[in-house]
C-alpha positions, -999 to 999 in steps of 0.1 A, spaced: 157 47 -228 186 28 -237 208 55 -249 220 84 -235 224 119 -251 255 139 -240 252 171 -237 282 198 -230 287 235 -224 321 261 -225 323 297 -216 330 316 -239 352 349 -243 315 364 -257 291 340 -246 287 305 -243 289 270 -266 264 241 -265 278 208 -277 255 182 -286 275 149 -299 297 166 -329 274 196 -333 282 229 -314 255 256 -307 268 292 -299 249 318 -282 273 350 -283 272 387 -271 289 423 -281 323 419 -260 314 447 -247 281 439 -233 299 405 -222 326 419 -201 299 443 -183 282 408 -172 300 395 -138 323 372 -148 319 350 -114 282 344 -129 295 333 -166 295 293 -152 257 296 -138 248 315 -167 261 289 -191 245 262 -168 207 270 -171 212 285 -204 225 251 -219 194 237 -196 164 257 -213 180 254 -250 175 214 -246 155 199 -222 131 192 -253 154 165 -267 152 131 -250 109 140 -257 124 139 -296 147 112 -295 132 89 -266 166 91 -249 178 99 -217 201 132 -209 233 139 -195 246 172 -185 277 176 -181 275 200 -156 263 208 -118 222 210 -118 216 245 -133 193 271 -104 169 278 -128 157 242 -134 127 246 -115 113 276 -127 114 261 -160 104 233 -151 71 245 -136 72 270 -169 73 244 -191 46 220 -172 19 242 -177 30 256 -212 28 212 -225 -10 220 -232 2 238 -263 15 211 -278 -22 192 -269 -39 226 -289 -17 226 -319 -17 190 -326 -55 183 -325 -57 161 -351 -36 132 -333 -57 131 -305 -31 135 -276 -40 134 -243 -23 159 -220 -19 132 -192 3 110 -213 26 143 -228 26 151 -186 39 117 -182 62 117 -207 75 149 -196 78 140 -160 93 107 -166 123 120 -190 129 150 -163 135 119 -137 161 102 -152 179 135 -164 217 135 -153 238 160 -140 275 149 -140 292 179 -119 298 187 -82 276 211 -70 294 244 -66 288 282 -49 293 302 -74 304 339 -69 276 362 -73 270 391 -46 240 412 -43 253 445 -54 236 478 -56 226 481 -90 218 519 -104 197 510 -129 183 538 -150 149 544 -168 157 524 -196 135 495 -211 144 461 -232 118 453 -255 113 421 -270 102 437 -303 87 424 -333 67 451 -354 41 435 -340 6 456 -325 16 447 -289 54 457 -291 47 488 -311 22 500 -289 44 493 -260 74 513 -276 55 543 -283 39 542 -249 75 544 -232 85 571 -253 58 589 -245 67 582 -204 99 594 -209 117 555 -210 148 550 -229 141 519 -252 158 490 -264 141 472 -288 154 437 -296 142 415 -319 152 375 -316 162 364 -349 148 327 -352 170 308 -380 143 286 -389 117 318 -394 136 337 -428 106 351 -441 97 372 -412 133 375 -406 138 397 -442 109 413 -435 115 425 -399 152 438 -415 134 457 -438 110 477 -415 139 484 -391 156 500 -418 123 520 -423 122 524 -389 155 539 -383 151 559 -413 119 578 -401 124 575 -366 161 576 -361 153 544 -342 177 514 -344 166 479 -336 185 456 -323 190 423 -341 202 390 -318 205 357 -338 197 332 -316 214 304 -333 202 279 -306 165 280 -325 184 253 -347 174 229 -324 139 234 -321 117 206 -336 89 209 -364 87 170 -371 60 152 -350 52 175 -322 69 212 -315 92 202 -292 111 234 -277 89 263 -292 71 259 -258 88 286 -234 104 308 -260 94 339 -250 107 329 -214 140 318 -231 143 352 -244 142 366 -213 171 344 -199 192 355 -231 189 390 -224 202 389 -190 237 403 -202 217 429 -216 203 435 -184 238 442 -168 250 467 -198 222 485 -196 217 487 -166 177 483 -173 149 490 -147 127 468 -169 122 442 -197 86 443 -213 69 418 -234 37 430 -253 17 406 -234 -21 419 -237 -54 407 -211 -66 376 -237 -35 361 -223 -47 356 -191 -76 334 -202 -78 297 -196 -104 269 -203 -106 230 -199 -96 204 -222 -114 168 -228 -94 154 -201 -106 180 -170 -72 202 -175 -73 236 -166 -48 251 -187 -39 284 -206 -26 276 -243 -4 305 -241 9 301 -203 42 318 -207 24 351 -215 0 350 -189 5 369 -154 13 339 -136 39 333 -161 55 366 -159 55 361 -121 78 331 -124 96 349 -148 111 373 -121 131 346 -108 153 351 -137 169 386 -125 164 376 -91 191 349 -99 216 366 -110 211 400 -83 193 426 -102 160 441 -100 154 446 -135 114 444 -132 101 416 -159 63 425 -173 36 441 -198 29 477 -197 -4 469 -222 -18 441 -196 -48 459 -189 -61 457 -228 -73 434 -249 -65 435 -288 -92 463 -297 -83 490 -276 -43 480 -285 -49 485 -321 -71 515 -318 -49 538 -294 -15 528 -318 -33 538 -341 -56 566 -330 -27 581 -305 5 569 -329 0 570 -361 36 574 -370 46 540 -353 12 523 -361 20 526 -397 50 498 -388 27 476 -378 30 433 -392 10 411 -376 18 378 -396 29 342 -393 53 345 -421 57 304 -419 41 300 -454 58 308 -494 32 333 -498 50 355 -467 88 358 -492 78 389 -508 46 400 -489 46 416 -455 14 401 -447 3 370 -463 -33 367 -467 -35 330 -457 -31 327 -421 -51 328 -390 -33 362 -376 -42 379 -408 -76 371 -409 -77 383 -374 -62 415 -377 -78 420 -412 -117 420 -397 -99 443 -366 -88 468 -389 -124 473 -407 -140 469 -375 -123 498 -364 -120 521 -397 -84 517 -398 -69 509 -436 -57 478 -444 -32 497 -465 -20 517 -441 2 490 -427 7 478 -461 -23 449 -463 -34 448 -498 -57 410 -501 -96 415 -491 -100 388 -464 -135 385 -464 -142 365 -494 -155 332 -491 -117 313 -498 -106 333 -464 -133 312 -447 -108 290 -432 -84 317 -416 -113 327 -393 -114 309 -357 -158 318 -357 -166 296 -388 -162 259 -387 -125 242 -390 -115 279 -392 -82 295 -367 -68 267 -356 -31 268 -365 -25 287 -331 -28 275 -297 -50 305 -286 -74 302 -318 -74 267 -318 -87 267 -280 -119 293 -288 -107 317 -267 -108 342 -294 -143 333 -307 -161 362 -286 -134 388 -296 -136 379 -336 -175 379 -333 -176 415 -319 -145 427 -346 -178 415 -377 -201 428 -362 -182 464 -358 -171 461 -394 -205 450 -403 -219 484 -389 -189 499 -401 -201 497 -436 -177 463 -446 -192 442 -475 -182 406 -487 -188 368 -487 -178 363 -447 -197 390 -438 -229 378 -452 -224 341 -440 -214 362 -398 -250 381 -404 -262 347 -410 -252 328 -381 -246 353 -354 -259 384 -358 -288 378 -333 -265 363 -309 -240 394 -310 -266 416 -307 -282 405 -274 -245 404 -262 -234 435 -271 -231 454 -245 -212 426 -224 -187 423 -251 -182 456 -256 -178 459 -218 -151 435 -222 -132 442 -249 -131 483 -248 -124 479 -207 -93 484 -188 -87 451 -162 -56 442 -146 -25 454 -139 -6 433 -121 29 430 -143 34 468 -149 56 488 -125 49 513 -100 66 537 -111 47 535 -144 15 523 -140 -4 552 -129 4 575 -158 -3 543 -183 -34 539 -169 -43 576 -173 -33 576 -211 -58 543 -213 -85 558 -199 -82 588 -227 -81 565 -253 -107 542 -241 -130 576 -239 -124 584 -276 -128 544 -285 -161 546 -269 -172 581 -289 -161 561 -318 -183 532 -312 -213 554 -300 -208 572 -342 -205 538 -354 -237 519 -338 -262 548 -340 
């Protein structure tokens, strides 16, 4: 490492510049919600957020970094955050057989020679009594998880926030996720928020995905002005129970491809408030579910908001002018959910059939199928997609991919049934949602799970 990459950062009067040799990076706020965020924490702020929007750079360029600035707090959370998220990078790049040892190495040796060129300073911040009211930020997507979560809030009585993180490199979903906010608003008199997070510019999609790592966790650091104007008591993610699921790779690992969104992960992510002196609560009020029972109460118990529902990569030409695909891994996924659990494709404004034989390859059970994600591409989701068939099978679905399921594993679902079933339509943990919510969540679950299961008694008889 020869050469050095120079990296700067300036408070702003909204918000705060990245400067990255001639190229400048702005991540900017309502001035109103600015001037509610404590100006003596502005510097810190700027610090770790300039830290977490690059620290993937000298892995690109083989370079090493200087920041011009004192070491930012929040380095070692993300640093720990981003250490166990590297296995991603292992799952999603198969096909160039990297070991996870040698991206750990890399990793650790490019942290050791980072810079910091500033005296270390106490900056200002005071633990202040907050009165935070029963409001919510949700990181928001029109997604099954974030839908679900909105609705269940309403029902509890939580003000809500929705934000959705505009990605510039993602303007598919982008025009897509504009368009069912307007629909939103318009039925629902609910406005979404919109943040352009200009800082996805310097994401990488050549060789590896450098930086796409911890961005749910950078979203969280983002928001923290938001956290300060709203006074929120909590900021949800839609992060369900398959999250929590781990496995090893070739090398002995043990490692969850989707770390960020695991428990453990939201654990360190309450060191983000925590930093700045307020207890906004960071978590998942759907933790206890897996992906059945989440698309069956949203649609069972809210119709009106299930109907919003777009569960999509978006990423390829086919996603311009269709709100779902057809030719991804998440389609095919929610596709086989949908029939497995009577719900209409249409409803939600899927009009391809999924299960004919040239879908084959979107499906994480058949072979080379689901593996543009980290979570398909790890298994993890093979027991979940087998159960979804064989529900739809019994459900009265027809077509290509059914045949060829019946044919490989319908004997094997059927001596597991009632294991999976156990699994998937059960409540388990709930360690990330709040006191003060979780017992009356947990009581609409258990209603929902009792009609899921009257459904699936109708269906198997």
């Amino acid at each position: 490492m020869s050469r050095t990459l120079h990296i700067f950062r300036k408070v702003l009067r909204n918000g705060v510049e990245i400067k990255i040799k001639r190229k400048k990076f702005r991540v900017t706020y309502d001035q109103a919600i600015w001037k509610k965020f404590p100006k003596s924490l502005h510097k810190v702020f700027a610090d770790s957020l300039t830290y977490i929007a690059t620290w993937h750079l000298p892995m690109v360029d083989d370079v090493a970094t200087a920041y011009h600035f004192p070491h930012p707090p929040i380095e070692p959370v993300f640093f720990k955050m981003l250490m166990y998220s590297i296995p991603m990078t292992v799952f999603e790049n198969k096909e160039k057989n990297i070991l996870t040892s040698s991206l750990i190495k890399q990793f650790y040796n490019v942290n050791f020679q980072t810079q910091y060129k500033g005296l270390n300073y106490s900056y200002g911040g005071k633990k202040t009594k907050h009165n935070l009211k029963e409001t919510a930020i949700l990181l928001f997507s029109f997604g099954k998880d974030s839908l679900l979560t909105y609705a269940l809030l309403d029902e509890l009585g939580v003000s809500v926030i929705p934000v959705f993180m505009q990605e510039p490199n993602s303007a598919f979903e982008n025009a897509h996720k504009r368009k069912l906010a307007d629909r939103f608003y318009n039925k629902l008199d609910e406005e979404v928020v919109f943040f352009p997070l200009s800082i996805g510019r310097l994401r990488q999609t050549r060789d590896l995905y450098w930086g796409w790592d911890i961005i749910l966790s950078q979203y969280a650091f983002v928001l923290v002005p938001y956290y300060f104007y709203y006074q929120t008591r909590y900021l949800f993610f839609g992060n369900e129970q398959s999250v929590n699921y781990s496995v090893k790779d070739k090398e002995g690992f043990l490692i969850n491809p989707v770390f960020e969104q695991s428990v453990f992960g939201m654990q360190h992510l309450q060191d983000i408030p925590k930093q700045f002196f307020i207890d906004t609560h960071i978590g998942s009020l759907i933790e206890p579910l897996h992906d059945h029972l989440i698309l069956f109460i949203l649609h069972n118990r809210y119709p009106d908001f299930g109907k919003f529902q777009m569960s999509c990569f978006s990423e390829n030409d086919r996603a311009k002018n269709r709100r779902w695909c057809g030719a991804c891994e998440k389609c095919a996924r929610l596709y086989i959910m949908f029939r497995a659990l009577d719900i209409s494709p249409k409803k939600v404004g899927f009009n391809e059939d999924m299960l004919s034989a040239d879908k084959e390859r979107y499906y994480v059970i058949f072979e080379n199928g689901g593996v543009e994600s980290a979570f398909g591409g790890s298994g993890l989701g093979r027991d979940e997609q087998l159960l979804a068939f064989y529900l739809a099978y019994k459900n009265g679905a027809r077509g290509d991919l059914i045949e060829k399921f019946k044919s490989l594993y319908l004997t094997e679902v059927e001596k597991r049934l009632p294991k999976l079933i156990n699994e998937y339509f059960s409540l388990h943990s709930s360690l990330s949602l709040p006191s003060s919510l979780r017992t009356r969540a947990l009581r609409i679950f258990e209603k929902e799970r009792e009609s899921a299961f009257k459904y699936l008694r109708r269906v198997l008889s």
